[in-house]
C-alpha positions as CSV (number, residue, x, y, z in Angstrom):
1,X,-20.3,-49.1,-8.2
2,X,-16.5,-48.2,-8.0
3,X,-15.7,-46.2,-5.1
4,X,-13.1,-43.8,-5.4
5,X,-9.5,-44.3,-4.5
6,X,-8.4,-40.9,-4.4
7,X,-10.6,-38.5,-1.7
8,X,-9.5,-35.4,-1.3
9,X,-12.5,-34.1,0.6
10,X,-11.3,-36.2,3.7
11,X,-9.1,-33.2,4.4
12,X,-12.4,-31.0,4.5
13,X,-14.2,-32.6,7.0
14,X,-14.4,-30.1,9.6
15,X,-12.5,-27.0,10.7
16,X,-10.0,-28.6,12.6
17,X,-9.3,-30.5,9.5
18,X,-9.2,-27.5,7.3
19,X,-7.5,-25.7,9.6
20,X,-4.2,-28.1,10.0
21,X,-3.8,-28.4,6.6
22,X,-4.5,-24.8,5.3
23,X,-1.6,-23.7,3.0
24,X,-2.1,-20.2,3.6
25,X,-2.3,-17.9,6.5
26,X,-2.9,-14.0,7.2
27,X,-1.4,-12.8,10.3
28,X,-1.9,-8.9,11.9
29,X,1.7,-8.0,11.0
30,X,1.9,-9.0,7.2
31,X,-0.8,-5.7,6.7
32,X,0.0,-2.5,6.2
33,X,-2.7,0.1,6.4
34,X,-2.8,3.3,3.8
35,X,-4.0,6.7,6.0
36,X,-4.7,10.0,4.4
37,X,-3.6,13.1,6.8
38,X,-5.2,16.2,5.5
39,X,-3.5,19.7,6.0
40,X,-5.5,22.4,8.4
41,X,-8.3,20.4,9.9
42,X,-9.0,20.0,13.7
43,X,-11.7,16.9,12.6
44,X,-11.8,13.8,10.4
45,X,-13.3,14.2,7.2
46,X,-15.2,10.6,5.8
47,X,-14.8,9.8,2.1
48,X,-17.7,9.2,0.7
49,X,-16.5,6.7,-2.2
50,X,-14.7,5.1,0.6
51,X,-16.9,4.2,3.4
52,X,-15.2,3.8,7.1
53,X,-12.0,5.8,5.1
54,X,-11.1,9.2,6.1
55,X,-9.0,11.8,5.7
56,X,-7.4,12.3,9.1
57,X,-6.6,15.8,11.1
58,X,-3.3,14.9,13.0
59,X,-5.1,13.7,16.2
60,X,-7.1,11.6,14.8
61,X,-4.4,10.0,12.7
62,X,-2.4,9.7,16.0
63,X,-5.1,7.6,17.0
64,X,-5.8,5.4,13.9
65,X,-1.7,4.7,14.2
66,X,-2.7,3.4,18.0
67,X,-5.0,1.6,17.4
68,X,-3.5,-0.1,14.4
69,X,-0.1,-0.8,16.6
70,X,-2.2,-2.3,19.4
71,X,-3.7,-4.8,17.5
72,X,-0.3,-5.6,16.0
73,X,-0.6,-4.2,12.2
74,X,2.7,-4.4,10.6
75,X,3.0,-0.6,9.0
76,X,0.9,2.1,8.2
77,X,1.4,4.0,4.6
78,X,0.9,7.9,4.9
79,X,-0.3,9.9,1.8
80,X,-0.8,13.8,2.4
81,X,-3.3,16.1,1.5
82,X,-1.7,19.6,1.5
83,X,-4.4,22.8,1.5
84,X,-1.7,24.4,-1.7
85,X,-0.1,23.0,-4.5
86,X,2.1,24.2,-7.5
87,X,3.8,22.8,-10.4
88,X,6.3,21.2,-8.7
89,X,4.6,19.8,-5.8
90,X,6.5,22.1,-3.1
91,X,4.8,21.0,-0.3
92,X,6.3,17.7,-0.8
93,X,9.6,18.8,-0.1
94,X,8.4,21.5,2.8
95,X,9.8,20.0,6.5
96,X,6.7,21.9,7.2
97,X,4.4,19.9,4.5
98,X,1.7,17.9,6.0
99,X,3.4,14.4,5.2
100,X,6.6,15.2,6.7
101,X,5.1,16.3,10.0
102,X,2.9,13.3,10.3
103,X,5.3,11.0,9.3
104,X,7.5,12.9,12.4
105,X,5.0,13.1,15.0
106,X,4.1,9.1,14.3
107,X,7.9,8.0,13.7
108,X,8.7,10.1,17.3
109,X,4.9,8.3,18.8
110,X,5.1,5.0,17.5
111,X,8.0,4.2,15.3
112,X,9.1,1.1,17.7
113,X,5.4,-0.1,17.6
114,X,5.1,0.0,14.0
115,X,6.9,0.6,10.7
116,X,6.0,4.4,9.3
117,X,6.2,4.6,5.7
118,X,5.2,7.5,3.3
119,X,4.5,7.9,0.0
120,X,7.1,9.1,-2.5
121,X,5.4,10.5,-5.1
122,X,4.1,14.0,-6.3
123,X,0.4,13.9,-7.5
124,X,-0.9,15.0,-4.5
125,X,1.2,17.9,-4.3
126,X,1.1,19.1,-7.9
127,X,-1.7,21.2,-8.8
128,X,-1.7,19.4,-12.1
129,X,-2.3,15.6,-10.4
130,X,0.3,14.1,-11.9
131,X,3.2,12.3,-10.3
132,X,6.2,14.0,-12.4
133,X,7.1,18.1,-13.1
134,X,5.9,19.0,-16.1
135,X,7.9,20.1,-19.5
136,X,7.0,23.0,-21.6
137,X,5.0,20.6,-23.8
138,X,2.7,19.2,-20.5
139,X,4.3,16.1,-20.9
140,X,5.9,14.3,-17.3
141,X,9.9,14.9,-18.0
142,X,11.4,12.1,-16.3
143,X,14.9,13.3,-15.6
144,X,13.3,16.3,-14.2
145,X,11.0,14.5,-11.8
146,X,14.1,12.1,-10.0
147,X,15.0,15.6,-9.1
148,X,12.0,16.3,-7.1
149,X,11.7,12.3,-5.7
150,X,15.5,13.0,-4.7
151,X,14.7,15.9,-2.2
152,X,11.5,14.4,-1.6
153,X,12.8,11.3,-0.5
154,X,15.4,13.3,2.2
155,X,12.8,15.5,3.4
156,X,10.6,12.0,4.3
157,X,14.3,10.3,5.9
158,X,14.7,13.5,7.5
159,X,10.9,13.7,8.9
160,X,11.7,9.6,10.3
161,X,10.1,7.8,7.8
162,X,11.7,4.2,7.9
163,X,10.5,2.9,4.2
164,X,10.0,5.3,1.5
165,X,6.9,3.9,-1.1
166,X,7.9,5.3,-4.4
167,X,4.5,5.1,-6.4
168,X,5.8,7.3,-9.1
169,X,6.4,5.2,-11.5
170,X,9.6,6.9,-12.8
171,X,12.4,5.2,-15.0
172,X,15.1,4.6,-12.9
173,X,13.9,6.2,-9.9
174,X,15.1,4.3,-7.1
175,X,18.5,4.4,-8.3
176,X,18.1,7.9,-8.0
177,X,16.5,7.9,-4.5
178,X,18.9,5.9,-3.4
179,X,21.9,7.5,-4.1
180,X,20.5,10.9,-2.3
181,X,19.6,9.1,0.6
182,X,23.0,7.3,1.2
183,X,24.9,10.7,0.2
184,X,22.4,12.6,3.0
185,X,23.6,9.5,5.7
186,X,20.0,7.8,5.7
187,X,21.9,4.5,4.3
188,X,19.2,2.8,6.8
189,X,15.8,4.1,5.1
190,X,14.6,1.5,2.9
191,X,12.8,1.9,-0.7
192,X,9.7,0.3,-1.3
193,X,9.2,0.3,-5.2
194,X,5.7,0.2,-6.6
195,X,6.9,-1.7,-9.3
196,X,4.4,-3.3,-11.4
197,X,2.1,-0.3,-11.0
198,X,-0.8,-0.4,-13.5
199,X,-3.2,2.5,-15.4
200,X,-5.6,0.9,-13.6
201,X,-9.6,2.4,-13.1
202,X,-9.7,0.6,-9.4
203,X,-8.0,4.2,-8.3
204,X,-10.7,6.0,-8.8
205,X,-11.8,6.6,-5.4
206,X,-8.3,7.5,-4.7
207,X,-8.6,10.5,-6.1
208,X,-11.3,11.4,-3.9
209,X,-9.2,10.7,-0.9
210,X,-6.6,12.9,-2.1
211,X,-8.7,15.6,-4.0
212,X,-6.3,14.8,-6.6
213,X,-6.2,17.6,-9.4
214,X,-5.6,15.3,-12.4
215,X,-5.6,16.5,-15.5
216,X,-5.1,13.6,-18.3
217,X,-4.4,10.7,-17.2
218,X,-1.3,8.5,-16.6
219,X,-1.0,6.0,-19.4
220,X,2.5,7.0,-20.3
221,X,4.3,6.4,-17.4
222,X,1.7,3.3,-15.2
223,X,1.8,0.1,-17.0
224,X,-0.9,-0.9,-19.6
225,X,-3.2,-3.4,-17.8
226,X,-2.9,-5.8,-20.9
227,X,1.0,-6.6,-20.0
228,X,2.0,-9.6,-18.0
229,X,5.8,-9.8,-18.9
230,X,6.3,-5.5,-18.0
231,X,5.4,-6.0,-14.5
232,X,8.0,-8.8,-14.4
233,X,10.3,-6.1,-16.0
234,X,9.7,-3.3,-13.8
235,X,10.2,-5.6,-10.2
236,X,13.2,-6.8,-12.1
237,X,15.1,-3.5,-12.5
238,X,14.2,-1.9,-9.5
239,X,15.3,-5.2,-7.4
240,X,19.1,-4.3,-9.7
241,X,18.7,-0.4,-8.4
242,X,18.6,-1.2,-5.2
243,X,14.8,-1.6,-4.3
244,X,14.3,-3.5,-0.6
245,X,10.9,-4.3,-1.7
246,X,9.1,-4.4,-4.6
247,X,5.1,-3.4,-5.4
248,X,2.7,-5.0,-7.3
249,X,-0.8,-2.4,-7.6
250,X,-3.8,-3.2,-7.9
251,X,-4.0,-6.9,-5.9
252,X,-6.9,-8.0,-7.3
253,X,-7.1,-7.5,-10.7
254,X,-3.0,-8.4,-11.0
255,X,-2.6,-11.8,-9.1
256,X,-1.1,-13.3,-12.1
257,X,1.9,-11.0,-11.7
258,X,2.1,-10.5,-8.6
259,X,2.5,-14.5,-8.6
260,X,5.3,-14.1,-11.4
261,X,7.0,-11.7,-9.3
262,X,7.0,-13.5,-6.2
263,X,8.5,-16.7,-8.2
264,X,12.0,-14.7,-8.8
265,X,12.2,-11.8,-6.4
266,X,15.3,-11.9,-3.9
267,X,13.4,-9.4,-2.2
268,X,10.2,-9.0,0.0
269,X,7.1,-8.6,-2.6
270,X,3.7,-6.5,-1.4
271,X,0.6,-5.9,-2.6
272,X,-2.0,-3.1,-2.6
273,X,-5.4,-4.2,-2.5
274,X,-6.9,-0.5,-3.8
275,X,-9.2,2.0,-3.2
276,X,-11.6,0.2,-5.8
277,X,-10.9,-3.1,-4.8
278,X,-12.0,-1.7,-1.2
279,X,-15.3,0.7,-2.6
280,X,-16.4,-2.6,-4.4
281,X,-17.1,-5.2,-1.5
282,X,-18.0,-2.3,0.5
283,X,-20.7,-1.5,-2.1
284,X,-22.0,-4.8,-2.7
285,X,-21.9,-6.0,0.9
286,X,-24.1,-2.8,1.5
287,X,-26.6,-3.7,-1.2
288,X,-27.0,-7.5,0.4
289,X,-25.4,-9.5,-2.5
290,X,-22.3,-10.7,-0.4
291,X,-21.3,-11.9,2.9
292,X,-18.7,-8.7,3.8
293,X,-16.3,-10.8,6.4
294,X,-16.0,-13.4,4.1
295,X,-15.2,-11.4,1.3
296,X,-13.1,-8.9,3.3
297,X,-10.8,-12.1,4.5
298,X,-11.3,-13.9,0.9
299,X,-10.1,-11.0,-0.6
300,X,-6.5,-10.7,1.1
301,X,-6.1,-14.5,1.7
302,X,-6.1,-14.6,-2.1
303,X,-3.3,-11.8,-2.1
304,X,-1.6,-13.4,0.0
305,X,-1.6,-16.6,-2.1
306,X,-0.7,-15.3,-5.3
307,X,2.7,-14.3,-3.0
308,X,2.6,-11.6,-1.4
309,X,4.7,-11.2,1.7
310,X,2.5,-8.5,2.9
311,X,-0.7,-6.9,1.7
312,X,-1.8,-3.1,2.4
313,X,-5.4,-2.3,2.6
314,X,-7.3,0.0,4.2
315,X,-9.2,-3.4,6.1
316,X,-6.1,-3.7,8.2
317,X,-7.2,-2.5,11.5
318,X,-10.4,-4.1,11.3
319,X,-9.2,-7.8,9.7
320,X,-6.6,-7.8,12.6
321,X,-9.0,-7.2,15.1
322,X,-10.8,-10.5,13.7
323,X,-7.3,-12.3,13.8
324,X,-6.9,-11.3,16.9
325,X,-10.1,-12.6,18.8
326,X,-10.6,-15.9,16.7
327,X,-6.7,-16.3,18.4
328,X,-8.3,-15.2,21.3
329,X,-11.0,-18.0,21.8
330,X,-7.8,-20.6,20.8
331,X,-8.1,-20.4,16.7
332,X,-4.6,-20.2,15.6
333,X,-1.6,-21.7,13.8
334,X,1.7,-22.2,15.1
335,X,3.8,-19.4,16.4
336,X,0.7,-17.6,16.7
337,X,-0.1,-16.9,13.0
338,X,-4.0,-16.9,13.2
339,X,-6.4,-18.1,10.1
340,X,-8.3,-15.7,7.8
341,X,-11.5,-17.4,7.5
C-alpha cells in the first residue's frame, strides 16, 4: 500500500486547526441590516413571507437600530412604506415622507454608532411599483426618472443619510445623483450603486414587505439572470460615474459575478443576500430539512468568499450576536474578527 504524500486533511483535524487556517472570516461590522419603517403605525407589523421581518413603526425601528449598533453591525439600510403614493413617487421626495424622517431621527440617534443608509429608488412610492416615472406609453422613461433620483437623493442628504443605495437600476444614474448632491454641498454623502441588479424571482417576498403596487414587471431595466459579462458592465460604469460602492443583488444565486466584480473593482463591493434567499432557509429550517445556524452562517460566509466586502441581510442582528458570544467564550481571529461557523 502507498501512503499518500500529499494530506490535506491534516489541516482539518480539529477546530483549532480549522480555525488558524480558515481563509475566510465574517465579522459584526462587514453586515448591514435592511429595515422596513412603515408610515402611520404606533406597532410593528410581522411579514408573514418573512418570518422574524417586520415592518417597523418609528419606535420600534429606533430600537432594532440599537440593538443592531450594540452588537456592532456595520449599517442598517432603510426602505419606506408610505400610507399614499402617485405617479411620481412624491412621498419620496416629501422632508415629511416616512424614509426621510427615519433616516433623520436614526442619523440624529445613532449616526456615530452606525452607518444610516436609505434606499434611492421609487417603487415603493409609485403607485404603479415600478422604480422609474412613467411615459405616456407606461414604459419607465429613463431621463425622466434621474430627475426624481436627483431630488430624491437631496431630500435623503438633507434627512442625514450618509450612503445613498441607488437600487434603481437607471442608465447613468449615479452620475446624475452625484452631480445634485455635490451642487446641493453634500460632497460627503456617498453612493452605493446596486450595480449588477438582476430580474430576479428571490424578491418576491419583498414585495410583501413593501406592499409594493407592481404592475408588469421589471425586465427592461434589472439585468437578465442569464448574463455574466452585464453585471461586469454595470459595476464598471458606475465605478467611472463616481459610485463609492458598487452592488451585486441577489448573493446567492449571483456569486459568480459578484466574484468577477470583486476581481477588478477599485472600490468597496457588497452583496445583498434577499428577501428569498432569507424566506428559503427560514422555510426549510422550519420544516426540519436543515440545520438553520449552519445555514444562516454558510450562507453569508459564502458571500463573503465570492468577495464581498460586506453582505446585507436581514440575519444581521442575529448572526452578530453569534459572533459576538463565540468571541465571548475566546473564539476569535486576530484583531478580533470572530469565525462564522
Amino acid at each position: 500500500m502507498i501512503s499518500p504524500s500529499r494530506r490535506p486533511r491534516r489541516l482539518r483535524q480539529s477546530d483549532a486547526v480549522r480555525r488558524q487556517v480558515r481563509e475566510v472570516r465574517v465579522h459584526p461590522n462587514d453586515l448591514i441590516l435592511p429595515l422596513f419603517v412603515r408610515e402611520g403605525v404606533s406597532e410593528p407589523i410581522d411579514i408573514s413571507s418573512m418570518p422574524g421581518v417586520q415592518q417597523h413603526s418609528l419606535d420600534s425601528l429606533r430600537r432594532a437600530v440599537d440593538e443592531a449598533a450594540g452588537l456592532g453591525v456595520g449599517g442598517v439600510m432603510l426602505f419606506g412604506v408610505p400610507e399614499t403614493r402617485d405617479a411620481v413617487g412624491s412621498g419620496a421626495t416629501d422632508p415629511n415622507g416616512i424614509l426621510n424622517v427615519a433616516a433623520g431621527v436614526l442619523a440624529d440617534e445613532f449616526g456615530d454608532a452606525i452607518v444610516v443608509q436609505t434606499d434611492l429608488c421609487l417603487d415603493e412610492f409609485t403607485d404603479h411599483g415600478h422604480c422609474g416615472v412613467l411615459d405616456a406609453a407606461g414604459r419607465v422613461d429613463n431621463d425622466a426618472t434621474l430627475e426624481r433620483y436627483d431630488a430624491m437623493a437631496i431630500a435623503q442628504a438633507d434627512a442625514g443619510a450618509a450612503m445613498l443605495g441607488m437600487s434603481g437600476m437607471m442608465d447613468g444614474q449615479v452620475a446624475s445623483a452625484r452631480a445634485a448632491l455635490d451642487a446641493a454641498g453634500h460632497t460627503d454623502v456617498a453612493i452605493v450603486a446596486y450595480s449588477a441588479k438582476y430580474a430576479s424571482a428571490f424578491y418576491g417576498p419583498f414585495r410583501e414587505a413593501v406592499d409594493s403596487q407592481l404592475q408588469g414587471d421589471r425586465r427592461t431595466y434589472q439585468l437578465d439572470p442569464a448574463n455574466r459579462r452585464e453585471g461586469m458592465r454595470e459595476a464598471l460604469i458606475d465605478i467611472d460615474e463616481g459610485a463609492d460602492v458598487v452592488m451585486v443583488k441577489p448573493a446567492g444565486s449571483y456569486l459568480d459575478v459578484l466574484a468577477d466584480v470583486a476581481a477588478e473593482s477599485i472600490v468597496p463591493v457588497w452583496a445583498y443576500q434577499v428577501s428569498g434567499e432569507y424566506a428559503m432557509i427560514e422555510a426549510a429550517a422550519a420544516n426540519g430539512w436543515i440545520d438553520r445556524d449552519r445555514a444562516i452562517a454558510e450562507s453569508i460566509t459564502s458571500i463573503r468568499r465570492a468577495g464581498a466586502d460586506a453582505v446585507l441581510t436581514y440575519y444581521a442582528s442575529e448572526l452578530a450576536r453569534t459572533l459576538n458570544l463565540q468571541a465571548g467564550t475566546g473564539v476569535s481571529a486576530a484583531h478580533g474578527r470572530v469565525d462564522a461557523r
